[in-house]
C-alpha positions in Angstrom: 217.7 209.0 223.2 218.6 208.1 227.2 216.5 205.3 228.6 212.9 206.5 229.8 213.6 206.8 233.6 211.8 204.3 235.5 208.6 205.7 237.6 208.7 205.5 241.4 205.8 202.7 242.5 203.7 204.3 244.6 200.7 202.3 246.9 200.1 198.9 247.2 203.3 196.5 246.6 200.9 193.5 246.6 201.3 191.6 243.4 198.3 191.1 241.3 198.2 187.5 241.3 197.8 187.4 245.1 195.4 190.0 244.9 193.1 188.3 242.6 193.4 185.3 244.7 192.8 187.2 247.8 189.5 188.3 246.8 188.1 185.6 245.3 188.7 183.3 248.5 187.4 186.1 250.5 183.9 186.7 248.1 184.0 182.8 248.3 184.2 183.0 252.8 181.5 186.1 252.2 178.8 184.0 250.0 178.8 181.0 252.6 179.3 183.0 255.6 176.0 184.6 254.7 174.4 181.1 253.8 175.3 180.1 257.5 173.6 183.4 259.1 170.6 183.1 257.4 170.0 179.2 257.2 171.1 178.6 260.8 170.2 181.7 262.7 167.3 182.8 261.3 166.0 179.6 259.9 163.7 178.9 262.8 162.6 182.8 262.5 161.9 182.3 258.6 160.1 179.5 259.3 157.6 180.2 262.1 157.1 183.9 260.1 156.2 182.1 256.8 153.8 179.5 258.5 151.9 182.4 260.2 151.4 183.6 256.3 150.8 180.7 254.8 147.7 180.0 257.5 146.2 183.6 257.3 145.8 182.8 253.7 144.4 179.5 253.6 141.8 180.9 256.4 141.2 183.8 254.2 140.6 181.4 250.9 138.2 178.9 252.2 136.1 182.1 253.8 135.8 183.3 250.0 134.4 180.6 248.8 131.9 179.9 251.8 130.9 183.9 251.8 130.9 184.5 247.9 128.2 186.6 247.0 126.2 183.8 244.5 125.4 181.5 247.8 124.8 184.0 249.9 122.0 184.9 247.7 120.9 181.3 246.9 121.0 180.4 250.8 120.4 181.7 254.1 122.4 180.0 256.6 125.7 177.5 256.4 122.8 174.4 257.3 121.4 174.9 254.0 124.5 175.4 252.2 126.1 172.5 253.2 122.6 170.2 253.2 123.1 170.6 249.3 125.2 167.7 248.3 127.2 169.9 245.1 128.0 173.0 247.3 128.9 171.2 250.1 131.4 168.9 248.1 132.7 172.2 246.4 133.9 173.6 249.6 134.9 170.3 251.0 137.1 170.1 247.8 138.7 173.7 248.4 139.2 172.6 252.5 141.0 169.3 251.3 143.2 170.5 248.8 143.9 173.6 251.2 144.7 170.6 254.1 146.8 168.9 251.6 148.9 171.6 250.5 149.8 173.6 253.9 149.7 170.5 256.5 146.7 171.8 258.2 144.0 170.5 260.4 140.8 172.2 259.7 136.9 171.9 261.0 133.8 174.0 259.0 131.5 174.1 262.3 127.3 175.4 261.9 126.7 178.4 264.2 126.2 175.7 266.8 129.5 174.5 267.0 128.4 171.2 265.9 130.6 169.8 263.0 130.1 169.7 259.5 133.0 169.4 257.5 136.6 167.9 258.8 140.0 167.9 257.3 142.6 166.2 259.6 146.4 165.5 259.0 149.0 163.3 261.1 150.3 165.0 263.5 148.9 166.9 267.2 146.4 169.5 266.6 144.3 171.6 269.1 141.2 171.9 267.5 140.5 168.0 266.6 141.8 166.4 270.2 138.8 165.5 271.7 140.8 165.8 275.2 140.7 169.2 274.7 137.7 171.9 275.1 137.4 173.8 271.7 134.7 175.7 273.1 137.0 178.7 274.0 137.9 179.6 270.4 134.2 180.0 269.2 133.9 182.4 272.2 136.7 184.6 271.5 135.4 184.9 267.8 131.8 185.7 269.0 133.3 188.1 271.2 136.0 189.5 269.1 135.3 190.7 265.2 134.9 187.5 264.1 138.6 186.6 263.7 141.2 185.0 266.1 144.4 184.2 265.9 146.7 182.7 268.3 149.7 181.0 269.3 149.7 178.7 272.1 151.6 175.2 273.7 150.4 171.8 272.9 149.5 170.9 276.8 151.3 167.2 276.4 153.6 167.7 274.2 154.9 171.8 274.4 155.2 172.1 270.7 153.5 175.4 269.8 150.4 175.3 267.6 149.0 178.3 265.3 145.2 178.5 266.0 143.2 180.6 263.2 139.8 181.2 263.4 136.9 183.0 261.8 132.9 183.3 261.9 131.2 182.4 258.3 128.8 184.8 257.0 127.7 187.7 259.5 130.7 188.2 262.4 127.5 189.5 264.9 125.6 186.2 264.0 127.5 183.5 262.4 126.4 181.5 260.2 129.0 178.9 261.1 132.8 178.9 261.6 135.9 177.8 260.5 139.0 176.6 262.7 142.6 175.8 261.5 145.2 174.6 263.3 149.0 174.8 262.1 151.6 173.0 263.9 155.0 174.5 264.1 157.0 171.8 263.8 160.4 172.0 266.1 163.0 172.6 263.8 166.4 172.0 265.7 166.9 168.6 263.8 165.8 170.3 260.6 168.8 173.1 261.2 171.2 169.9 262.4 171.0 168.2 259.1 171.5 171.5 257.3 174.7 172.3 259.3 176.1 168.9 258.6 175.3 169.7 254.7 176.7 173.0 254.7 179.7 172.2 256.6 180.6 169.7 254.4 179.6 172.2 251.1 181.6 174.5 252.4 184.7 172.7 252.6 184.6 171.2 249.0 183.4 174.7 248.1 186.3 176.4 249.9 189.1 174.0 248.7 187.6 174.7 244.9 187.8 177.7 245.2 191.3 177.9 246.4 191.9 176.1 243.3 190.3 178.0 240.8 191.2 181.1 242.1 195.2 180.1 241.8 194.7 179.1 238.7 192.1 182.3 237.9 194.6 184.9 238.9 197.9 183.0 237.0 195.6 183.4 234.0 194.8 186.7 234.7 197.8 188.0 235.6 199.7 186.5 233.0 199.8 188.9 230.2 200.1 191.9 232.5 203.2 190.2 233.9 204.6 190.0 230.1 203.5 193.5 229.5 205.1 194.9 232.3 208.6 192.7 231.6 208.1 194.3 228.3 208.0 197.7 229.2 210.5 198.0 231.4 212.5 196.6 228.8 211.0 199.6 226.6 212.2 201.6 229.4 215.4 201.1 228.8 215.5 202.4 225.4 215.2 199.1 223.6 212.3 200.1 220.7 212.4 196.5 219.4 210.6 195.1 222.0 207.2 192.5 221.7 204.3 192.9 223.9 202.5 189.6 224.2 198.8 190.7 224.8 197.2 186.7 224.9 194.8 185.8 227.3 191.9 188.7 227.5 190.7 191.2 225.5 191.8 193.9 227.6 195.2 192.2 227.9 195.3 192.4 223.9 194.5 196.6 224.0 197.1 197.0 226.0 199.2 195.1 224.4 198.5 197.1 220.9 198.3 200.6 223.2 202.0 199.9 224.6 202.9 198.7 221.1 201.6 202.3 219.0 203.3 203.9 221.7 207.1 202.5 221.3 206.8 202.8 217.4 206.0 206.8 218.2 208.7 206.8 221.0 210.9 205.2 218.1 210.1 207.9 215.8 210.8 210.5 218.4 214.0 208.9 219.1 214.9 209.3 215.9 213.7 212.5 215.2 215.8 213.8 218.0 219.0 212.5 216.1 217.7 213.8 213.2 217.5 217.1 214.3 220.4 217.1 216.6 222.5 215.8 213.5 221.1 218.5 211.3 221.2 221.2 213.6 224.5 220.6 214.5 225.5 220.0 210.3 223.6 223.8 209.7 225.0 225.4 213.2 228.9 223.9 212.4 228.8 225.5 208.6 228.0 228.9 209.1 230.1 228.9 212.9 233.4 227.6 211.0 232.6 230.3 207.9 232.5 233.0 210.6 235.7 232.0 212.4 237.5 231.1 209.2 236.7 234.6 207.8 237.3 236.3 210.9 240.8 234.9 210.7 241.2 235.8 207.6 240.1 239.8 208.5 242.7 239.5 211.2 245.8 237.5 209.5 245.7 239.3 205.6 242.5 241.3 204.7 242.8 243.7 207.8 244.5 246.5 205.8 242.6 245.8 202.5 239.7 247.7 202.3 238.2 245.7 199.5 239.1 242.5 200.7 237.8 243.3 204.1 234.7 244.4 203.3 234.5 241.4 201.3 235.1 239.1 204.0 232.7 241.1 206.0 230.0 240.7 204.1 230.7 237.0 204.2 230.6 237.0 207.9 227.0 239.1 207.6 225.6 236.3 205.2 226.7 233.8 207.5 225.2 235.3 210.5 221.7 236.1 209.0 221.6 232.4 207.8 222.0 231.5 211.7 219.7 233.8 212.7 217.4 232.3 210.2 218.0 228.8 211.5 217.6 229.9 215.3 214.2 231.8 214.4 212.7 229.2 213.0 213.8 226.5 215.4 212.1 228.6 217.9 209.0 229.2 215.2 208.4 225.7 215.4 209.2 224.9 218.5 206.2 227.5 219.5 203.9 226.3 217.0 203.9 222.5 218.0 204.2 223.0 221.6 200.7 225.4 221.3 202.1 228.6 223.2 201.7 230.5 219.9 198.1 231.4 219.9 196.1 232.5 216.2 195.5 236.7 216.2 192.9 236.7 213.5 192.4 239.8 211.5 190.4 240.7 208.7 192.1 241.0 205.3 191.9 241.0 201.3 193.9 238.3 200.2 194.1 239.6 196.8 196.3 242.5 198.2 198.7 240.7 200.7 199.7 237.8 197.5 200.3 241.2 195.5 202.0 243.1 198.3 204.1 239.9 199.1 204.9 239.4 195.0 206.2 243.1 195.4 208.9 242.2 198.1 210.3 239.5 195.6 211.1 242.0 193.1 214.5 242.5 194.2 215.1 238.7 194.1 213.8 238.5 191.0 216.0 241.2 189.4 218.9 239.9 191.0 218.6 236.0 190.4 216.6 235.8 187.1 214.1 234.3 188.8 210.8 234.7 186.9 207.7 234.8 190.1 204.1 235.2 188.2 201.3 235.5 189.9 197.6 235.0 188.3 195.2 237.0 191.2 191.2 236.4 191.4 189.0 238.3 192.5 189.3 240.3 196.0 188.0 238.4 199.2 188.2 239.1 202.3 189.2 236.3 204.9 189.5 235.9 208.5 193.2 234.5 209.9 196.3 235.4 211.5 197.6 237.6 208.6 201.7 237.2 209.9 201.4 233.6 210.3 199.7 233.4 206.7 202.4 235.4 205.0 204.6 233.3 206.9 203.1 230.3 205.0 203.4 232.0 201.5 206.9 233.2 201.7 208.1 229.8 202.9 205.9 227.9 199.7 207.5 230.6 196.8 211.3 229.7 198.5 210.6 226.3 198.7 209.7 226.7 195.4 212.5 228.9 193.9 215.2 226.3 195.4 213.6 223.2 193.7 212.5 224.8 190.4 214.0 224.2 186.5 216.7 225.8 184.7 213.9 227.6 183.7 214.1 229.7 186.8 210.0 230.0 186.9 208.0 230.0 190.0 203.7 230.5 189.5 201.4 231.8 192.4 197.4 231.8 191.7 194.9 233.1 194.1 191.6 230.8 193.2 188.4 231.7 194.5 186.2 228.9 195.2 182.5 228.4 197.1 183.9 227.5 200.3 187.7 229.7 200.6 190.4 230.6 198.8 192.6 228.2 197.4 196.0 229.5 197.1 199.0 227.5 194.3 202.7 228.2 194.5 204.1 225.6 191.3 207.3 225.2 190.3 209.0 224.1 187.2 211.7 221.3 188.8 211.7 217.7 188.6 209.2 216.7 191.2 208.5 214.1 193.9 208.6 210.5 193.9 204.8 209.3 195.1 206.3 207.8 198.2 208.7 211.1 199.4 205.2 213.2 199.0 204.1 211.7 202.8 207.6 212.6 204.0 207.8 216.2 202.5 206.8 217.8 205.2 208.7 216.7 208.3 211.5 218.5 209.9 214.8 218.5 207.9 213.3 216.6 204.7 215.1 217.7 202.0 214.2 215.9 198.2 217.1 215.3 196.0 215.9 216.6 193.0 217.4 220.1 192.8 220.2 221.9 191.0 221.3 224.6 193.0 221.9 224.7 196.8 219.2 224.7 198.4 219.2 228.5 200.5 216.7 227.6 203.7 216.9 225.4 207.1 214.8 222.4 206.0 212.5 223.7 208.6 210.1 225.9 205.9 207.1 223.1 204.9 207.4 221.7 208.7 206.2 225.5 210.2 204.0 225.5 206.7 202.6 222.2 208.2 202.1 223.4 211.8 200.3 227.1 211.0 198.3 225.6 208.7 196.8 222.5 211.3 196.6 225.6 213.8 193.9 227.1 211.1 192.5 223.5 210.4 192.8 224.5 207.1 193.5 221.6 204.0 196.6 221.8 202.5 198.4 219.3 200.4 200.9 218.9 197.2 200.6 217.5 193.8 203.7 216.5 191.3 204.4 214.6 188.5 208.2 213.6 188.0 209.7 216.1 185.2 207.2 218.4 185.6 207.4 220.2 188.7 205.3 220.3 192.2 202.1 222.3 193.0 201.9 223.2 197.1 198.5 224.3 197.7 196.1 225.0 200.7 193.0 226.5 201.4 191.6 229.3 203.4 188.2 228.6 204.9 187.7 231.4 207.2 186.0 233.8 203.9 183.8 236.5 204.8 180.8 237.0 202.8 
């Protein structure tokens, strides 16, 4: 077999290692690249949008409680809600822990603006600095819908404060109100300290991942660097070859994948010598019969009528049995390439075993060989009739050259359930249990006959391919000294 020629590369001529690496240094520069957008660019944006959140809510939670439906039922203004010592250290409890939580400064004023309750943190804060008329945000709630909410400078020190307000109770006539003030703290030192982090993060990061990703993509591209030293090694028409599959699962398929396929290239290589050897062996004996004979015609038996057509008859023989080989080279050639296509027909079985039996007459009459056939029933099945006769006649030769001295051959049609299971037995001295797997390849011949064997070697190899064209079982059975049964089985039965 000449060496598999090697496959143009086509695409990328970028080696897998440095591919591997290539990515996973550039996922690596992707991940902190967006760490740096997002923490330093839009940190302050983040910020300043989550504050304004955070301080609707809290507003929105201490209203609850102050305007749940069981006080407003129990009390009729804030005064008398908060003159009760329980309810009004519920609510300071809620503003507190509120304070505490979000940084907040918050007042609970009576509908007079005067104060009642007052949670103050460190820090600036609009509503608490005494400096600073408040007055304005209880106007804009009276005049508003009973909610305010601004954004405005510090006047001494221009950080910008989040002002929330609200009216308790009614919005038309409060019942009190509640202020909060959120400071949004500047946050350039805040996004100084997280450069200086992430820059240094991102160089240890970067340099570890240099590292791993060399040593990532070495692991990685290990076994498919072995494989592919391997193959081309197979390429070359060495079958002996190893394929190393450590490392990775998928390494290991591939491996196993690469190795099925040189054991089947190995068996095509040597089925090709097979047949070339054999074809040659059966094309060389009939071609040097013809020319031998021809010579013979030509040098002594050309004015000897008898002799002539004795020779003649010679050179007939030897032409039909080279005919015979061509046709069914070409037979099976058709068959396992899948031109040939099945032309089923509808036919008694029972009728084309005795019609074939018929045609063997002659042989029978002429050799002394003893055909018997034992019919069933008639059924009709559904198959391509010529490729099915092919079948038979190929099984009963087979059979005639391997049988006894005995010279029988048996055929039985046997209905069954589910087909028609058809015998051909002979009488000879069988197959060994580990030539059965190998009977039916191309050019298999057993050794346990006494006569030559009239045939190709070619018969139970197109028996084989009609048969898996029809997906229909077939098989053999033989016990040494006994003979061999070749069976199979038509499915296709119309009922």
């Amino acid at each position: 077999m000449k060496p598999i020629k090697q496959f143009r590369r086509v695409g990328s001529r970028i080696p897998l290692r440095f591919t591997i690496w290539l990515y996973f240094v550039l996922f690596t520069v992707a991940v902190f690249a967006l760490i740096w957008v997002f923490q330093i660019f839009f940190f302050e944006k983040f910020y300043e949008k989550m504050r304004i959140q955070s301080t609707a809510s809290s507003m929105n939670a201490i209203a609850e409680v102050y305007n749940s439906a069981d006080r407003k039922n129990r009390y009729e203004s804030a005064l008398e809600i908060l003159s009760d010592d329980e309810e009004k250290e519920q609510l300071y409890t809620v503003v507190s822990d509120v304070g505490d939580d979000e940084d907040l400064c918050i007042e609970v004023l009576d509908q007079y603006g005067r104060e009642i309750i007052k949670k103050h943190v460190m820090g600036e804060c609009l509503i608490h600095d005494r400096d600073i008329n408040g007055k304005w945000v209880l106007d804009s709630i009276d005049s508003g819908n009973g909610v305010v909410r601004w954004k405005k400078k510090h006047p001494r020190s221009g950080n910008y404060m989040l002002i929330y307000g609200c009216a308790l109770g009614d919005p038309k006539a409060p019942d009190g109100y509640l202020l909060i003030n959120a400071a949004l703290v500047p946050v350039g030192a805040t996004v100084k300290i997280i450069k200086s982090q992430l820059m240094t993060i991102t160089v240890i990061l970067i340099i570890l991942a240099f590292v791993i990703s060399l040593y990532l993509s070495k692991r990685i591209s290990a076994p498919i660097d072995r494989i592919t030293k391997s193959a081309e090694i197979l390429a070359k028409g060495d079958f002996n070859t190893k394929f190393d599959g450590r490392g990775y699962l998928e390494a290991k398929k591939l491996a196993d994948t690469l190795t099925y396929a040189e054991k089947e290239l190995s068996k095509v290589d040597t089925m090709q010598r097979d047949l070339i050897a054999n074809v040659s062996h059966d094309l060389r004996t009939p071609l040097t019969m013809l020319k031998a004979y021809a010579e013979m015609i030509r040098d002594l038996s050309g004015d000897n009528p008898v002799k002539r057509n004795e020779h003649l008859e010679i050179i007939i023989s030897e032409t039909d049995r080279l005919a015979l080989l061509v046709n069914d080279m070409l037979d099976l050639s058709k068959l396992e390439s899948g031109k040939q296509k099945l032309n089923p027909s509808e036919f008694g079985i029972r009728a084309k075993l005795t019609e074939i039996m018929d045609r063997f007459k002659g042989l029978s009459e002429k050799t002394g060989y003893q055909i018997h056939f034992t019919p069933d029933e008639e059924r009709m099945v559904c198959c391509d009739v010529v490729k099915i006769e092919q079948v038979i006649y190929n099984l009963i030769n087979n059979a005639i050259n391997y049988t006894g001295e005995d010279k029988q051959v048996f055929v039985r049609q046997i209905n069954q359930t589910d087909g028609v299971l058809v015998e051909v037995e002979d009488t000879g001295d069988g197959i060994e249990e580990d030539k059965i797997k190998l009977i039916f390849d191309k050019y298999y011949r057993s050794e346990n006959h006494k006569r030559e064997v009239v045939g190709t070697g070619l018969g139970l190899s197109i028996v084989k391919a009609v048969l898996k064209m029809h997906n229909y079982d077939y098989g053999v059975r033989s016990t040494l000294g006994k003979g061999s049964t070749f069976w199979f089985k038509i499915s296709d039965i119309k009922k």
